[in-house]
N, C-alpha and C positions, 0 to 999 in steps of 0.2 A: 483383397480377401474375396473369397467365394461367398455368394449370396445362400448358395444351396447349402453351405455348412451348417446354418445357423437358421434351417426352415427344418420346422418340427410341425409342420402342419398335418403332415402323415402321423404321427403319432398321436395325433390330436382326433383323426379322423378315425383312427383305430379303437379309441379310448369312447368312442360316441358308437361305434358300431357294439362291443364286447358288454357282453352280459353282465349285470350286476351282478359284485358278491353279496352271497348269504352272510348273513352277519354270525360270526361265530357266538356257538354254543355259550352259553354260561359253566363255569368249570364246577363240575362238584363237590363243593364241601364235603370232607369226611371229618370228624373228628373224634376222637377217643374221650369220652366224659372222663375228666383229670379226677384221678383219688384223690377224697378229702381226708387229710387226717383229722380225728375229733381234736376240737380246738384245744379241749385240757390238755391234748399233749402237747401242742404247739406252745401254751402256755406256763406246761411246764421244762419244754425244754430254753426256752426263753429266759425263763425264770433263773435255772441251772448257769446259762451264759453266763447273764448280769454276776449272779452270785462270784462264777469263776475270775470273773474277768475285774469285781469292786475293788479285792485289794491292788492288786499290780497297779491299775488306776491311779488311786487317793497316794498309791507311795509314788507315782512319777509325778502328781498334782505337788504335793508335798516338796520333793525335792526340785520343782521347779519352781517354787516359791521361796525358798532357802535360798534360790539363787546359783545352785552347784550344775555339776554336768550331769544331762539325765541323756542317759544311754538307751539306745531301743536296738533293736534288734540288730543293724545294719549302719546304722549312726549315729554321730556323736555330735551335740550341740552345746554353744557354753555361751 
């Protein structure tokens, strides 16, 4: 093997001559202040969910207590 392959001294002496870097800027945070919706509606839309979604609920609770096949949307368990 060559000795000289595997001599990085010169790079070494390069890296001691070359100026330091400036240490990069800080990036600027921009940010858009996020609309709040007033919470009563958040509240009430909430509310609407639960309401839509108790019975289909209680009848697959239901028929999974009976022990039958309760069917959902894409599949079928027994």
């Amino acid at each position: 093997m060559n000795e000289h392959a595997y001599d990085i001294s010169h790079l070494l002496d390069l890296e001691a001559v070359a100026p330091a870097r400036p240490a990069p800027a800080p990036a600027a945070m921009r940010s858009v202040p996020a609309a709040t919706p007033p919470v009563d509606t958040l509240e009430a839309a909430l509310q609407r969910e639960l309401q839509q979604t108790a019975a289909a609920h209680d009848a697959l609770v239901a028929e999974y207590l009976r022990g039958g096949d309760v069917v959902s949307a894409a599949t079928a368990w027994r």
